[in-house]
py3Dmol code that shows the C-alpha trace and the ligand (Angstrom):
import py3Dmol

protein = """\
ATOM      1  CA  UNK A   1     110.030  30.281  91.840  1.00  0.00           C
ATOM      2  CA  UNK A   2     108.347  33.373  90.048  1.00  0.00           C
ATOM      3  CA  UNK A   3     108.632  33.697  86.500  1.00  0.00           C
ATOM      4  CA  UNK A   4     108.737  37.391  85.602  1.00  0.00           C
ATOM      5  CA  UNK A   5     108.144  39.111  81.898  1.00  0.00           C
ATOM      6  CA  UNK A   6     111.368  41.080  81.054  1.00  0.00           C
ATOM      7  CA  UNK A   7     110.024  44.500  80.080  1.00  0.00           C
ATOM      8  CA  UNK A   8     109.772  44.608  75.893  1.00  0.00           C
ATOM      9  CA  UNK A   9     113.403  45.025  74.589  1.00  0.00           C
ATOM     10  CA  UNK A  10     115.595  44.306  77.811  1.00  0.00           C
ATOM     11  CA  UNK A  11     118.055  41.407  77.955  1.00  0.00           C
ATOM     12  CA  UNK A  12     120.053  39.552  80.326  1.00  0.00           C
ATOM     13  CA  UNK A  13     123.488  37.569  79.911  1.00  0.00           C
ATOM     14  CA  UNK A  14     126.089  36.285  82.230  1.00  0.00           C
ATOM     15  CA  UNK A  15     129.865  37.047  81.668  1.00  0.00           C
ATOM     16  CA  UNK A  16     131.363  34.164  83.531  1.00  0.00           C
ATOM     17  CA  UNK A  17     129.814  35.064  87.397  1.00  0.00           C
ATOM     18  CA  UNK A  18     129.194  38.724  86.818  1.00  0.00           C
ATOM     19  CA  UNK A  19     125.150  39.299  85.918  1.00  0.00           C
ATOM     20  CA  UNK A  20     124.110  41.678  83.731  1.00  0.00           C
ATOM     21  CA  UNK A  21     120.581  42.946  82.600  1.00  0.00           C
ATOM     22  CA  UNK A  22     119.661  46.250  80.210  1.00  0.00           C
ATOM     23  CA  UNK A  23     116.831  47.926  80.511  1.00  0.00           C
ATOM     24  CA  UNK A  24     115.752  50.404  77.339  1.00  0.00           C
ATOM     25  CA  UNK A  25     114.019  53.614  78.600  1.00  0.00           C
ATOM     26  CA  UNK A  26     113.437  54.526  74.610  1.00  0.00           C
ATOM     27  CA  UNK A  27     112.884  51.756  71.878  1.00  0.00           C
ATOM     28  CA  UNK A  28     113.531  51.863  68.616  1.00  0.00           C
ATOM     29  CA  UNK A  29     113.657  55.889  67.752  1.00  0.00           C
ATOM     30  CA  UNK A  30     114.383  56.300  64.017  1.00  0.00           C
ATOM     31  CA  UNK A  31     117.629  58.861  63.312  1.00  0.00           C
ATOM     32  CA  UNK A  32     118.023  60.389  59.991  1.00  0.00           C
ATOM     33  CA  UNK A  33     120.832  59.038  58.536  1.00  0.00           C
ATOM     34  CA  UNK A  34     122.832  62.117  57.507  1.00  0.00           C
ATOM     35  CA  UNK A  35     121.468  64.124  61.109  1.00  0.00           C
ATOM     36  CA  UNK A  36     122.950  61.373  63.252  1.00  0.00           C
ATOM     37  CA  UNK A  37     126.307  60.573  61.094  1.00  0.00           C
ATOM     38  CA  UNK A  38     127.377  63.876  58.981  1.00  0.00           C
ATOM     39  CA  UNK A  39     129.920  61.448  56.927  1.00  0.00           C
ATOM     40  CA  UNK A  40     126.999  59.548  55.950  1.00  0.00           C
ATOM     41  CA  UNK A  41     126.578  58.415  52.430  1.00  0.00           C
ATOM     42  CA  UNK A  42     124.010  55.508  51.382  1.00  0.00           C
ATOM     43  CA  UNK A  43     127.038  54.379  48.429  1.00  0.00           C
ATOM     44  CA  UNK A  44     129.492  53.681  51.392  1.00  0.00           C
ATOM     45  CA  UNK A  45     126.641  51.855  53.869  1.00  0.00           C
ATOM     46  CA  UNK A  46     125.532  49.604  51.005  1.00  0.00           C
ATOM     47  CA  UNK A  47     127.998  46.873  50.884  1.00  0.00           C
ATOM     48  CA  UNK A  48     127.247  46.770  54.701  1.00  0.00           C
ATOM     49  CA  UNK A  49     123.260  46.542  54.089  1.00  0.00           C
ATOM     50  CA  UNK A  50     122.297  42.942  54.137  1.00  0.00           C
ATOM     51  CA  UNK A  51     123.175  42.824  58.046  1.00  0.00           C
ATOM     52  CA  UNK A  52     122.336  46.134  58.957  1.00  0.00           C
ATOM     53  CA  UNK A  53     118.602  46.086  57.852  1.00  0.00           C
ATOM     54  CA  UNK A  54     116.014  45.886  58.919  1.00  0.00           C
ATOM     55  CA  UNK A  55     117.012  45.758  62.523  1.00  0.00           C
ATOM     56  CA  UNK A  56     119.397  48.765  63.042  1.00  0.00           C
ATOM     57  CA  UNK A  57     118.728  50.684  59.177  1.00  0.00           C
ATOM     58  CA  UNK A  58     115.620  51.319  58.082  1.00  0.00           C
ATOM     59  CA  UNK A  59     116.469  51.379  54.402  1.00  0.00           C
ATOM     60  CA  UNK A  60     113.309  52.724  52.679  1.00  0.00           C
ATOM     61  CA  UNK A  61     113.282  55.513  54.830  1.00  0.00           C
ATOM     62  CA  UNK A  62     117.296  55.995  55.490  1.00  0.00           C
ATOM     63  CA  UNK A  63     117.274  56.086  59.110  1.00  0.00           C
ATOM     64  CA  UNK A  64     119.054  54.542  62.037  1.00  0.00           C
ATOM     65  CA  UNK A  65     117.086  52.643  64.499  1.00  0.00           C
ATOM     66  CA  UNK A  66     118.228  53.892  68.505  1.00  0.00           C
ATOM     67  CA  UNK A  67     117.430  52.902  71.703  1.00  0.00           C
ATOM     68  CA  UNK A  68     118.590  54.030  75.194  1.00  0.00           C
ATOM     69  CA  UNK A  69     119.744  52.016  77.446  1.00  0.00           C
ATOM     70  CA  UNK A  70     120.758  51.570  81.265  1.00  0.00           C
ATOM     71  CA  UNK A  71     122.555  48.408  82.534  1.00  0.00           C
ATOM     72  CA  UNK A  72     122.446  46.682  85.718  1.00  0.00           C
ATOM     73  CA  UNK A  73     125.508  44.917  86.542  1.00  0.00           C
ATOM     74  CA  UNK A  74     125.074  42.219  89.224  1.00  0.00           C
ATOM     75  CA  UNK A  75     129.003  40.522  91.218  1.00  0.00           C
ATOM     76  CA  UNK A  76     128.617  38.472  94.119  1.00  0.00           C
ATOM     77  CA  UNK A  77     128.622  41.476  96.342  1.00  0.00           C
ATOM     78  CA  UNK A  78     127.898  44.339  94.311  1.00  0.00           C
ATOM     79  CA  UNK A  79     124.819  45.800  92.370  1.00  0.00           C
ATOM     80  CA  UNK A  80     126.045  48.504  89.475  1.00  0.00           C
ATOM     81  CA  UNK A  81     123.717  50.780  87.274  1.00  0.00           C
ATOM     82  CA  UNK A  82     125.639  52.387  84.273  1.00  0.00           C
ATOM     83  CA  UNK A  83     123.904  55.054  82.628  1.00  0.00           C
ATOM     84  CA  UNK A  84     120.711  56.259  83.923  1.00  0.00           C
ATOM     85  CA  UNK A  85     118.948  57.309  80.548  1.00  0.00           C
ATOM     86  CA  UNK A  86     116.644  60.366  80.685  1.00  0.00           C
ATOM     87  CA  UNK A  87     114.547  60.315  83.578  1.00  0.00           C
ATOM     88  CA  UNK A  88     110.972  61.540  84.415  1.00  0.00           C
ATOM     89  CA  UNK A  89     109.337  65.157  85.163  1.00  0.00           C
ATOM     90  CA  UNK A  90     112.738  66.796  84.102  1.00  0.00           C
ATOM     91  CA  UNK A  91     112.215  70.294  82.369  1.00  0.00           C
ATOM     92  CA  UNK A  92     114.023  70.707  79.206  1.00  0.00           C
ATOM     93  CA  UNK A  93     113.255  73.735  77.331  1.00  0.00           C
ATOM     94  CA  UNK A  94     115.195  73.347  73.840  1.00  0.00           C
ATOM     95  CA  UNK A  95     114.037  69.150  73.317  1.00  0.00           C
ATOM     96  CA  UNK A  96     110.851  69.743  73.552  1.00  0.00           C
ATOM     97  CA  UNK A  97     109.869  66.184  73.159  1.00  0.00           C
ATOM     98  CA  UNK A  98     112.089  65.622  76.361  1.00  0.00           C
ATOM     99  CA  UNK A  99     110.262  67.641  78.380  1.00  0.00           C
ATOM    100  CA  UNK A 100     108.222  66.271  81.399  1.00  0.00           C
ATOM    101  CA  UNK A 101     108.466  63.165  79.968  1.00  0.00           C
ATOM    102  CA  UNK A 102     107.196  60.372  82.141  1.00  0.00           C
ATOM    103  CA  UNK A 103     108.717  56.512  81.630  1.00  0.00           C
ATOM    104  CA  UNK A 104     107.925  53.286  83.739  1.00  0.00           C
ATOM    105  CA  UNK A 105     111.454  53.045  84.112  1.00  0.00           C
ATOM    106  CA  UNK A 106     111.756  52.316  87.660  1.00  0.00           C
ATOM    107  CA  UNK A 107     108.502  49.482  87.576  1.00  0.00           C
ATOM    108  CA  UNK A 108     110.538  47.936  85.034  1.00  0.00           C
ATOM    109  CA  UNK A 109     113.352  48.210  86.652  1.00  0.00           C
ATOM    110  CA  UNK A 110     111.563  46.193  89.901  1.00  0.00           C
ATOM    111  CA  UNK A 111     109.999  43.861  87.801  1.00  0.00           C
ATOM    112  CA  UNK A 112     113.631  43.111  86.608  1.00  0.00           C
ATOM    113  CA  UNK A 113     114.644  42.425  89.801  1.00  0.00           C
ATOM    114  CA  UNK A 114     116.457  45.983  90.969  1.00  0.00           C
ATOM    115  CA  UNK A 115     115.691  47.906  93.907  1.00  0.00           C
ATOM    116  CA  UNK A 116     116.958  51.069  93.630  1.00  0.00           C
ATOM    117  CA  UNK A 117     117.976  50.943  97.569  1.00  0.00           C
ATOM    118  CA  UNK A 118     119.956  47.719  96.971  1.00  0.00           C
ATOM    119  CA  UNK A 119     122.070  49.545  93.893  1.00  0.00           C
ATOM    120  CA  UNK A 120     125.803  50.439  95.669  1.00  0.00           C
ATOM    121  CA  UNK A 121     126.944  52.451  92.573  1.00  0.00           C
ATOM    122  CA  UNK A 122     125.879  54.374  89.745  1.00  0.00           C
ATOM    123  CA  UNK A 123     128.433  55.059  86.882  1.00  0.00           C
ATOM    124  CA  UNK A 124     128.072  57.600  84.146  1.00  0.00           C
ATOM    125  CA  UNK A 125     129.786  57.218  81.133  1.00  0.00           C
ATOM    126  CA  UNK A 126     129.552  60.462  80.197  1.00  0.00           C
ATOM    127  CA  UNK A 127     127.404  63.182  81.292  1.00  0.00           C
ATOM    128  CA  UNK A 128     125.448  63.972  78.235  1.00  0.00           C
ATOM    129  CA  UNK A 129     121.437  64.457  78.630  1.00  0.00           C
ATOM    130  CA  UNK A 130     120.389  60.694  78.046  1.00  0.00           C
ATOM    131  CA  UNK A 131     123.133  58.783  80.257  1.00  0.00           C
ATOM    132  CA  UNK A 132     121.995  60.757  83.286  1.00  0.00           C
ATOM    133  CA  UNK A 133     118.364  61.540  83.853  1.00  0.00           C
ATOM    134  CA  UNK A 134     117.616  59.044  86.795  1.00  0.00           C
ATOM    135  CA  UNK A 135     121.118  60.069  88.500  1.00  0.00           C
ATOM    136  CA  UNK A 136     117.849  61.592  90.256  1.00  0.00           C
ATOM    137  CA  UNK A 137     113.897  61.888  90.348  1.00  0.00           C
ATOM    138  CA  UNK A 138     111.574  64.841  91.930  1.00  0.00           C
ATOM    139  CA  UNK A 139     110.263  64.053  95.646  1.00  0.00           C
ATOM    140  CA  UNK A 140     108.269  67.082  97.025  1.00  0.00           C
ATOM    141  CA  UNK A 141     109.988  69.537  94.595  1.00  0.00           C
ATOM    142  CA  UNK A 142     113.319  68.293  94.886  1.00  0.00           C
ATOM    143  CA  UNK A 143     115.678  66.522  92.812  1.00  0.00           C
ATOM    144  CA  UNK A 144     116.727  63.692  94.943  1.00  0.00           C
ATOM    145  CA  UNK A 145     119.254  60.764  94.314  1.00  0.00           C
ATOM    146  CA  UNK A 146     116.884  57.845  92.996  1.00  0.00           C
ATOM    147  CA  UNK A 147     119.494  55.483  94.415  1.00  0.00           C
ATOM    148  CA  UNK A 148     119.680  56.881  97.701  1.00  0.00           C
ATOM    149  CA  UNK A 149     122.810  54.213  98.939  1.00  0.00           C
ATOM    150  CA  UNK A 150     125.177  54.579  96.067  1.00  0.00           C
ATOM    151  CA  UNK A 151     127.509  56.315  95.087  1.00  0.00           C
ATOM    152  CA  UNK A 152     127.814  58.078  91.968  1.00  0.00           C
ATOM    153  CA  UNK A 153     131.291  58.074  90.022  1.00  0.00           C
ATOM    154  CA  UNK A 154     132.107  60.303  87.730  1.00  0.00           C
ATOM    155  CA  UNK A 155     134.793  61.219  85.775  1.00  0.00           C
ATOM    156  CA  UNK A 156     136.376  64.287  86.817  1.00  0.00           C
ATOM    157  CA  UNK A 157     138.035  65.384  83.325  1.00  0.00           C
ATOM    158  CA  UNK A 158     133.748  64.612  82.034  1.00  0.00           C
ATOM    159  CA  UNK A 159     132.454  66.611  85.270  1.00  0.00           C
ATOM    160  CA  UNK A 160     135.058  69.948  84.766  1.00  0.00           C
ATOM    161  CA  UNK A 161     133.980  69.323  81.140  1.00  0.00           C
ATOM    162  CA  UNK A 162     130.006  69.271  81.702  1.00  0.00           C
ATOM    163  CA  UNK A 163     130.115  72.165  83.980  1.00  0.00           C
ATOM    164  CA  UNK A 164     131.897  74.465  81.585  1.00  0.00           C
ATOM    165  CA  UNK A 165     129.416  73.736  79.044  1.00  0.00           C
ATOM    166  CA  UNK A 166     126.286  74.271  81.237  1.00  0.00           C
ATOM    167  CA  UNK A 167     127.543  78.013  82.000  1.00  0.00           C
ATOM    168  CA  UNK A 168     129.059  78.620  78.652  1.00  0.00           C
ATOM    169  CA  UNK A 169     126.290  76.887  76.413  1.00  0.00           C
ATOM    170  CA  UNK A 170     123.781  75.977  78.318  1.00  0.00           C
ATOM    171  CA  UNK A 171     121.729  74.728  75.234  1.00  0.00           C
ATOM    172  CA  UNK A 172     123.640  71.477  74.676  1.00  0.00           C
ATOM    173  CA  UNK A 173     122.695  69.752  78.666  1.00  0.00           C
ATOM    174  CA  UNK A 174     119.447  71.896  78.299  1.00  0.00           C
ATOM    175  CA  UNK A 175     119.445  71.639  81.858  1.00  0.00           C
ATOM    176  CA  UNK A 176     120.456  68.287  82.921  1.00  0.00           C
ATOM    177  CA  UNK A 177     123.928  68.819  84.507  1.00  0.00           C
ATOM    178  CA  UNK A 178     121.627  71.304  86.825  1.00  0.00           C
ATOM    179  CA  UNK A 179     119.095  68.725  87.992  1.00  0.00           C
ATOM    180  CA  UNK A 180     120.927  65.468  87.225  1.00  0.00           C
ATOM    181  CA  UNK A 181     124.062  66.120  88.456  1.00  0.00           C
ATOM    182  CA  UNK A 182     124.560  68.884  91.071  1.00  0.00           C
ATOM    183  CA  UNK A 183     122.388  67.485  93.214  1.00  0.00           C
ATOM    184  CA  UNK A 184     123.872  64.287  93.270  1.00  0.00           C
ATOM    185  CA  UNK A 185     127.332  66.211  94.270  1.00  0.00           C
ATOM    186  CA  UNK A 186     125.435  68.336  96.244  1.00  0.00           C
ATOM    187  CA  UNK A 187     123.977  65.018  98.560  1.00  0.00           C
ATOM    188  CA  UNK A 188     127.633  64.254  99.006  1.00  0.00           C
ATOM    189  CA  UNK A 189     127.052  60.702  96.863  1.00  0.00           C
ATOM    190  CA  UNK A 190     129.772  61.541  93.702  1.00  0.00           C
ATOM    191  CA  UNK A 191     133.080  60.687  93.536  1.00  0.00           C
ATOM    192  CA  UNK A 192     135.397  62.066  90.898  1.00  0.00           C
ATOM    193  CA  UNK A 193     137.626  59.799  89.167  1.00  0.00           C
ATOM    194  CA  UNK A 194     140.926  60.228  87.146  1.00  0.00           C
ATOM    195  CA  UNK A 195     142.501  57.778  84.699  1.00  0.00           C
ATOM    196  CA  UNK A 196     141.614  54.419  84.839  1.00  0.00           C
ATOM    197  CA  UNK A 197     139.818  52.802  88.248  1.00  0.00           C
ATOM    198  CA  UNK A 198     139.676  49.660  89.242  1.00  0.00           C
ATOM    199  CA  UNK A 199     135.519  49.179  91.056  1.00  0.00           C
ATOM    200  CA  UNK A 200     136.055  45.611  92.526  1.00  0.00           C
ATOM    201  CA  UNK A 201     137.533  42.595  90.965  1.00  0.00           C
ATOM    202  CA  UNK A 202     136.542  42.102  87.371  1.00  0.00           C
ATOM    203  CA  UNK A 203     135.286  45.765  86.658  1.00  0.00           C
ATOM    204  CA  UNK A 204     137.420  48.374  85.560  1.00  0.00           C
ATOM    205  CA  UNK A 205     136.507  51.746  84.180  1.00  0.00           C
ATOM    206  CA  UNK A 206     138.440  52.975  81.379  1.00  0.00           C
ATOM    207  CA  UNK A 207     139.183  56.322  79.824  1.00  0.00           C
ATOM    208  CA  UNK A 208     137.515  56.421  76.193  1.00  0.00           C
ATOM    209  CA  UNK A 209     137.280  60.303  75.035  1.00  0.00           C
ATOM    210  CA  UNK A 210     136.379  61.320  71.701  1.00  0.00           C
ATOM    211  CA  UNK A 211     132.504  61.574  72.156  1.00  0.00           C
ATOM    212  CA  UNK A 212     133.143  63.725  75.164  1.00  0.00           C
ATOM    213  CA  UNK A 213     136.505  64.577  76.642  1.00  0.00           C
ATOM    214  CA  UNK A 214     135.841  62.395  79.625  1.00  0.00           C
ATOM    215  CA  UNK A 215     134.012  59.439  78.170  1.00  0.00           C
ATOM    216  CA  UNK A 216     135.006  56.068  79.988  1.00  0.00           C
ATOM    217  CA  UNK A 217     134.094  53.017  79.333  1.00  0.00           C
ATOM    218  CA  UNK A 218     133.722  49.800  82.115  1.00  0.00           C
ATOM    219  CA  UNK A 219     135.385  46.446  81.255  1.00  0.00           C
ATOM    220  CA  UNK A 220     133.907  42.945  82.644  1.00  0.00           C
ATOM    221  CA  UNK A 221     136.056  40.425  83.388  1.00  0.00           C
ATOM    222  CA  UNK A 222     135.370  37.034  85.211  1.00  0.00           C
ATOM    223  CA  UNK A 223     135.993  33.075  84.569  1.00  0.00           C
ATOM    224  CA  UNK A 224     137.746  33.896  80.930  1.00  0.00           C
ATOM    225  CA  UNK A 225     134.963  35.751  79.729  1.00  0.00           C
ATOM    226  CA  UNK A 226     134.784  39.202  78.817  1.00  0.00           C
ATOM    227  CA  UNK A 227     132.544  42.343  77.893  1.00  0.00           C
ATOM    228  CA  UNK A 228     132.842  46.312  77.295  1.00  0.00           C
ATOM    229  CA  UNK A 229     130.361  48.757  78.391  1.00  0.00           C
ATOM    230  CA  UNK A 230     130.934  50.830  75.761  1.00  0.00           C
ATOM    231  CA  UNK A 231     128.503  54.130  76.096  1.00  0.00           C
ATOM    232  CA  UNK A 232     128.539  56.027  72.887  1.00  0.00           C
ATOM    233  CA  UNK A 233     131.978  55.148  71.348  1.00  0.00           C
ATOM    234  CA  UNK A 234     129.177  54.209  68.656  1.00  0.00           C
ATOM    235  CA  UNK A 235     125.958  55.145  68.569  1.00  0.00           C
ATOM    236  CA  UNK A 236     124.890  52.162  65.811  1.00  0.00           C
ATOM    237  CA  UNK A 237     126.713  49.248  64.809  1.00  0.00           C
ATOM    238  CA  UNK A 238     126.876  50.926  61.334  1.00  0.00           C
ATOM    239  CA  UNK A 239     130.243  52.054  62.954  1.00  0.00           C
ATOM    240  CA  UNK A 240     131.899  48.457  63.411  1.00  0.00           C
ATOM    241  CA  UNK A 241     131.944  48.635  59.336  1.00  0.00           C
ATOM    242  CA  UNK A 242     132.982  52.315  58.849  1.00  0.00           C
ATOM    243  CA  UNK A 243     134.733  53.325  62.064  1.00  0.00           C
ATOM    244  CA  UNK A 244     135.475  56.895  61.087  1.00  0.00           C
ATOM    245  CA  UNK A 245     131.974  57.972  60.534  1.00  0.00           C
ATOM    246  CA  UNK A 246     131.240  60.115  64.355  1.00  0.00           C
ATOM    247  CA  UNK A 247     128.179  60.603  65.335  1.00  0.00           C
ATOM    248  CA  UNK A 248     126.953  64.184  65.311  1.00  0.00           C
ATOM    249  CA  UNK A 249     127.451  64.165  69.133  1.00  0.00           C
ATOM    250  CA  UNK A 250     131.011  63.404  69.036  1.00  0.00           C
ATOM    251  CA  UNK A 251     132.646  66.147  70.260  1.00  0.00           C
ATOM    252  CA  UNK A 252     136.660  65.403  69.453  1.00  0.00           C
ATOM    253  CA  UNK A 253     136.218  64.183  66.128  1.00  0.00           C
ATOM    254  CA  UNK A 254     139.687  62.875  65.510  1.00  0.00           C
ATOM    255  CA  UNK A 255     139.919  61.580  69.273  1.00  0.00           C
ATOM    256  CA  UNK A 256     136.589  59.740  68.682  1.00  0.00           C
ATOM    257  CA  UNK A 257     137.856  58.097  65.882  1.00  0.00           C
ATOM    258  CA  UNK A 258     141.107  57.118  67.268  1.00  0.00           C
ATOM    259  CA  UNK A 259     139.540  55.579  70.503  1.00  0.00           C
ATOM    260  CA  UNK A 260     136.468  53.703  68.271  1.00  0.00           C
ATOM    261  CA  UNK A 261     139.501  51.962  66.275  1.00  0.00           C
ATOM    262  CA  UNK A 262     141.108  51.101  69.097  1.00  0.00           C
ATOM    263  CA  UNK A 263     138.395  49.817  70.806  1.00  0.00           C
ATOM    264  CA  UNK A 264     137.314  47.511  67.824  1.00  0.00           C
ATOM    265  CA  UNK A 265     140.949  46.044  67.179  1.00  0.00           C
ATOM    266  CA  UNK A 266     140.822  45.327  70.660  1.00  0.00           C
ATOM    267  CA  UNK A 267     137.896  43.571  70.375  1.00  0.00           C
ATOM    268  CA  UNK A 268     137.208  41.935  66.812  1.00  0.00           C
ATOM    269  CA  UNK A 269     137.428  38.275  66.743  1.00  0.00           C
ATOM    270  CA  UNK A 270     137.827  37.851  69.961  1.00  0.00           C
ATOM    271  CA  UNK A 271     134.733  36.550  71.726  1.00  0.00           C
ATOM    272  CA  UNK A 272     134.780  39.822  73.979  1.00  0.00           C
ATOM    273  CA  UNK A 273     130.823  41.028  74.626  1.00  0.00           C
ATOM    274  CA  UNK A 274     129.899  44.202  73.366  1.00  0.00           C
ATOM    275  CA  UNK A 275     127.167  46.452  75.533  1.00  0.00           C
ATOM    276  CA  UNK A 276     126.609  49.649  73.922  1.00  0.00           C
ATOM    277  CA  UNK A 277     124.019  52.387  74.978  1.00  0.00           C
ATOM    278  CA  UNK A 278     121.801  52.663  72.354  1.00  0.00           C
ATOM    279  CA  UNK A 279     121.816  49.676  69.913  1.00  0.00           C
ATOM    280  CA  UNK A 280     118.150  48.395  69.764  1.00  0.00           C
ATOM    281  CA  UNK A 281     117.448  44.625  70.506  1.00  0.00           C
ATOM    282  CA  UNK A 282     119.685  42.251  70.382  1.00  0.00           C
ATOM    283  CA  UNK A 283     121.796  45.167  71.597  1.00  0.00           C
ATOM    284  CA  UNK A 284     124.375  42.864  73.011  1.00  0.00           C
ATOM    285  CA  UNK A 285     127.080  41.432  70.156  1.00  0.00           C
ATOM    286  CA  UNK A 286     130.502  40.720  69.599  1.00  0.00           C
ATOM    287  CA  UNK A 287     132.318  42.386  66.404  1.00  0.00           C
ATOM    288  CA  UNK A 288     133.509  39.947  63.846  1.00  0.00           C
ATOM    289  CA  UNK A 289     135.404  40.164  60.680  1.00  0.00           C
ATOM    290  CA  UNK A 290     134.243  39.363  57.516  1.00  0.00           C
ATOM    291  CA  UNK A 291     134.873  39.981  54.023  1.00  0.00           C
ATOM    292  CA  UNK A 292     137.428  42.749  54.919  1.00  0.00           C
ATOM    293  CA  UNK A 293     135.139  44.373  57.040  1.00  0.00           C
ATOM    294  CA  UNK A 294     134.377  44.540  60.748  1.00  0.00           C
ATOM    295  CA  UNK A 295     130.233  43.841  61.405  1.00  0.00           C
ATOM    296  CA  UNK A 296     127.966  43.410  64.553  1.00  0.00           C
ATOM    297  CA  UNK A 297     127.427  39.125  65.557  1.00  0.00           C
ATOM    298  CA  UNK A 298     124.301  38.472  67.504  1.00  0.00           C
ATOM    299  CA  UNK A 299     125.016  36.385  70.424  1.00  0.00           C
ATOM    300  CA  UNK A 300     124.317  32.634  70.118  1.00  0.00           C
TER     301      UNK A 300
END
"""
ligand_1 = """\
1
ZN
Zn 123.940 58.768 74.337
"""
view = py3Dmol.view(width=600, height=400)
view.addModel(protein, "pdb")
view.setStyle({"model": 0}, {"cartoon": {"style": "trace"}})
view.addModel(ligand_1, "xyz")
view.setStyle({"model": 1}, {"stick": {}})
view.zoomTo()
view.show()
């Protein structure tokens, strides 16, 4: 048997027979606190502190600790990547530090295990810059599916949504929806999906919008356990304690909110897995209640 090194920050747990491994493109990127969460004040994050720092606060220097993730989710028959991160040699003119940038994501996602010809579907859930850079990757000046046998599925409220926004302000997907999306439609590997959608037994995408109109999230279900994918519903686990606070992403600010409630009472105290994009390590927790409040547990 070969023992391999996960790559620094990745993880792997089982929910019941359904495998899944993350894989962090970015590692630990400090926010500043009032940039990533307007509502931000340090009076109302104190009470929360002692659990929050030093992992996911720094508190010295007031800023949130990110990373961003994709996951590989791993059934009996199927092999699932959910959210592709940011991708290599892509131009982007208004992040600078985004542009060109070049990431060992696919070694590490070999050395994990993954061959991108072996992956039978790629889900977004949403189409914002970071969930869908390695929808595709640049062969002989071409943007080409990097997972050449799945197919992609998008949501087609989050698709009508992200191509509106490229033509009307192009400065928000800086042009990702051009080179991360299109061609993917254009290679005849999307397919648009409405409401909620059922992938194969145990995985269902759900509609979460708030942080985007057509934000879904993908619930895990298998031998009575159970996890959420839950993209960007919240950015930090900050949010668990103070569920109103959006981050400065969030597009539908009282639909965000609604939806992050909802998914936490759903979820609190009840043993269900939480897999968020951009937590750094542990990154995978359930949400627990205590002392009136609602807080991130590490798993055991
Ligand atoms: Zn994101």
């Amino acid at each position: 048997m070969t023992i391999v090194a996960l790559p620094r920050a990745a993880g792997r747990i089982a929910i019941g027979d359904i495998d899944v491994q993350w894989l962090p493109e970015v590692i630990d990127k400090p926010y500043p606190a009032a940039f990533l969460f307007p509502d931000y004040t340090r009076a109302a994050l104190d009470p929360h502190l002692a659990w929050l720092a030093p992992r996911f606060f720094d508190a010295a220097a007031e800023r949130f600790i990110l990373n961003t993730h994709s996951y590989v989710i791993r059934t009996r028959h199927r092999t699932i990547v959910v959210d592709t991160c940011l991708g290599n040699d892509k131009v982007r003119r208004r992040y600078a530090h985004l542009d060109r940038r070049r990431a060992p994501y696919l070694d590490d996602l070999r050395t994990m295990g993954v061959d991108p010809n072996a992956v039978d579907l790629v889900l977004c859930t949403h189409l914002h810059i970071d969930h869908v850079g390695w929808n595709t990757r640049l062969e002989n000046g071409r943007w080409v599916p990097t997972f050449p046998n799945a197919r992609y599925v998008f949501s087609r409220t989050e698709f009508e949504h992200a191509a509106r926004e490229a033509k009307d302000e192009p400065q928000h997907s800086d042009g990702s929806f051009e080179d991360s999306v299109i061609p993917i439609v254009e290679a005849g590997r999307a397919e648009m999906i409405e409401g909620a959608h059922t992938i194969t037994d145990g995985l269902t995408i759900e509609p979460t919008p708030g942080h985007t109109p057509g934000h879904v999230a993908l619930a895990l279900a298998s031998r009575y356990a159970n996890a959420v994918l839950i993209g960007d519903i919240v950015h930090n686990p900050v949010q668990y304690a103070l569920p109103d606070w959006n981050s400065t992403f969030c597009l539908d600010a009282a639909q965000a909110r609604r939806t992050r409630r909802a998914l936490i009472e759903r979820c609190a105290d009840t043993g269900t897995v939480l897999l968020p994009a951009h937590f750094p390590a542990p990154t995978a927790g359930r949400i627990v209640s205590a002392r009136g409040a609602f807080r991130f547990q590490e798993l055991e």
